[in-house]
C-alpha atoms as one frame of an Amber mdcrd trajectory, in Angstrom:
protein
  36.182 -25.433 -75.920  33.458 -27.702 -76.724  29.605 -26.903 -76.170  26.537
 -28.984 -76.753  24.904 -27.305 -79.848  21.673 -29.351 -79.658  20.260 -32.967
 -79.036  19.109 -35.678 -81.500  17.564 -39.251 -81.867  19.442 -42.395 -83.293
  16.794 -43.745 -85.266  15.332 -47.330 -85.495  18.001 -47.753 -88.905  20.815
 -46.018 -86.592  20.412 -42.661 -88.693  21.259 -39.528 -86.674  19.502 -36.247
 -88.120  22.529 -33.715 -88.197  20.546 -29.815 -87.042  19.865 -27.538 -89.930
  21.787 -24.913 -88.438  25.180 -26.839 -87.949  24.271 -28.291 -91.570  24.483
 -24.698 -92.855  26.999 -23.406 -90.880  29.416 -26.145 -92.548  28.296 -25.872
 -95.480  27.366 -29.763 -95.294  25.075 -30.407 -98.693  22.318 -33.114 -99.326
  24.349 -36.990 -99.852  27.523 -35.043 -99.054  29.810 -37.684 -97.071  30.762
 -37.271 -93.462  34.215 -38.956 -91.491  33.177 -40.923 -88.901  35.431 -41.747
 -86.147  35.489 -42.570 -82.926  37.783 -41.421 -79.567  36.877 -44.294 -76.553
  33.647 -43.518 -76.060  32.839 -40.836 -78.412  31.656 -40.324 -81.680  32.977
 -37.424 -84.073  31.892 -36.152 -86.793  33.703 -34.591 -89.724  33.067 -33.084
 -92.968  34.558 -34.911 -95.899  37.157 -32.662 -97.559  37.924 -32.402-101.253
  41.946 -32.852-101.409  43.228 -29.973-103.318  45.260 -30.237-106.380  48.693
 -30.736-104.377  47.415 -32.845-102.135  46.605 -35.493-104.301  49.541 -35.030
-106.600  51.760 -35.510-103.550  49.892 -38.861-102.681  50.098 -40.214-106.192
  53.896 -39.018-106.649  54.126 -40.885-103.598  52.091 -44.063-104.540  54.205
 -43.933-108.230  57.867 -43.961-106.104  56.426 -47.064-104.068  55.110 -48.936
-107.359  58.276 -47.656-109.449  55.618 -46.370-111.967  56.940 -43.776-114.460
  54.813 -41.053-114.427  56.050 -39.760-117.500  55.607 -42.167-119.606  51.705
 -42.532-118.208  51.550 -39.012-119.115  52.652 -39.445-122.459  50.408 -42.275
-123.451  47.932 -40.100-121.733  47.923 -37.155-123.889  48.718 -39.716-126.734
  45.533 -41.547-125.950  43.260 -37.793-125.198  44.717 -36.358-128.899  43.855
 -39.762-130.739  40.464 -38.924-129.654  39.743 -35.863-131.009  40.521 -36.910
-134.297
């Protein structure tokens, strides 16, 4: 169920001040990016997620099949190219 937490200005520049207790209590830090959206005449908010690791292997196995890229072989000049420079 929703529930108004607290009320804030849109400034002059269109900036909205997000309270320092909802900051805190999702863990949102200093230039951390937000999801903006929007649902007919409301705005939402939303905490930017890291993907995790399978996440964005899934979406690059996926963007690889699309482009017929062989992700093998960009591996191997990969690690070619990362051992080359530790020499």
């Amino acid at each position: 169920m929703e529930k108004i937490e607290d009320v804030t200005k849109v400034s002059s520049k269109g900036q909205v001040v997000i309270p320092k207790e909802i900051r805190e209590r999702l863990g949102i830090l200093p230039r951390e990016k937000i999801i903006v959206m929007t649902r007919g005449e409301e705005i939402i908010l939303k905490k930017a997620r890291r993907p995790g690791l399978e996440e964005l292997s899934e979406k690059i196995a996926s963007v690889a099949e699309k482009k017929k890229v062989n992700v093998d072989k960009l591996i191997e000049e990969a690690v070619r190219w990362a051992r080359s420079k530790q020499s």
